[in-house]
N, C-alpha and C positions, 0 to 999 in steps of 0.2 A: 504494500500500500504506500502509494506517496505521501508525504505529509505535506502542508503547505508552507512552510517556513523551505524545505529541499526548491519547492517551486518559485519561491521571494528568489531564494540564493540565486537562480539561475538569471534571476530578470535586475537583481541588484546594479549593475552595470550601466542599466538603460532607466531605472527608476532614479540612479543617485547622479544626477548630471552634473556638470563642469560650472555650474553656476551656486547651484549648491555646496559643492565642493569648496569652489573660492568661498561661500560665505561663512561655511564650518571654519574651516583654514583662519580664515580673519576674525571670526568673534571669540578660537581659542586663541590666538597670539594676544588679542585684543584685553582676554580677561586674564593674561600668564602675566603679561607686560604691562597693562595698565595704558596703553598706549591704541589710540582711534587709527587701523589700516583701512585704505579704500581697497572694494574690491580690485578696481583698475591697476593696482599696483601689486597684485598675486598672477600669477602664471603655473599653471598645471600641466606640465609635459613629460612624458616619460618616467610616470612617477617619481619626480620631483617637482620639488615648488622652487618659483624662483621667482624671490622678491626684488620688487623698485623701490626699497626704502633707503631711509637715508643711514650712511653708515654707522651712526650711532646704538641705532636700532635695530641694525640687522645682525651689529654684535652682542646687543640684549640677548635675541632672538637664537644665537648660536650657542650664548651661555646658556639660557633656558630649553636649550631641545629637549634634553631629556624626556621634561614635565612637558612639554609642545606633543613630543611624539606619543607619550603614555596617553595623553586628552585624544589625539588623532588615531591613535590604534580604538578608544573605546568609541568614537563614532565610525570612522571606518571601516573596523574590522581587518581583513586578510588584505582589504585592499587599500592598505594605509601609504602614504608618501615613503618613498626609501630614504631621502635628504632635502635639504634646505640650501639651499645657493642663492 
């Protein structure tokens, strides 16, 4: 018997889209850093993200992955960013 959660899994790909993505992305840096990202300035390629911020912040960002990627694996899941650039 299939279950429906086996069925979400298969369609998660096309339900969690690149817009969503950048807003998850940016409301966790957002809340790890204390700091307002625009969408516009997140990029989703090849799973990884690659931010337009300004250097100060993107060394925040580097110091904080850890807690970035833990928040991004529990909305993600399997298909979480492999790095930050």
């Amino acid at each position: 018997m299939i279950e429906i959660r086996d069925l979400l899994g298969k369609w998660g790909d096309i339900l969690l889209s690149e817009e969503m993505k950048k807003e998850s992305v940016r409301r966790i840096i957002s809340e790890v850093l204390g700091v307002d990202i625009k969408k516009e300035e997140i990029d989703i390629r090849n799973n990884i993200i690659y931010l337009n911020i300004k250097p100060i912040y993107k060394n925040e960002v580097l110091l904080k992955q850890n807690t970035i990627f833990s928040k991004l694996e529990e909305t993600f899941g399997k298909k979480t960013p492999k790095s930050i650039r």
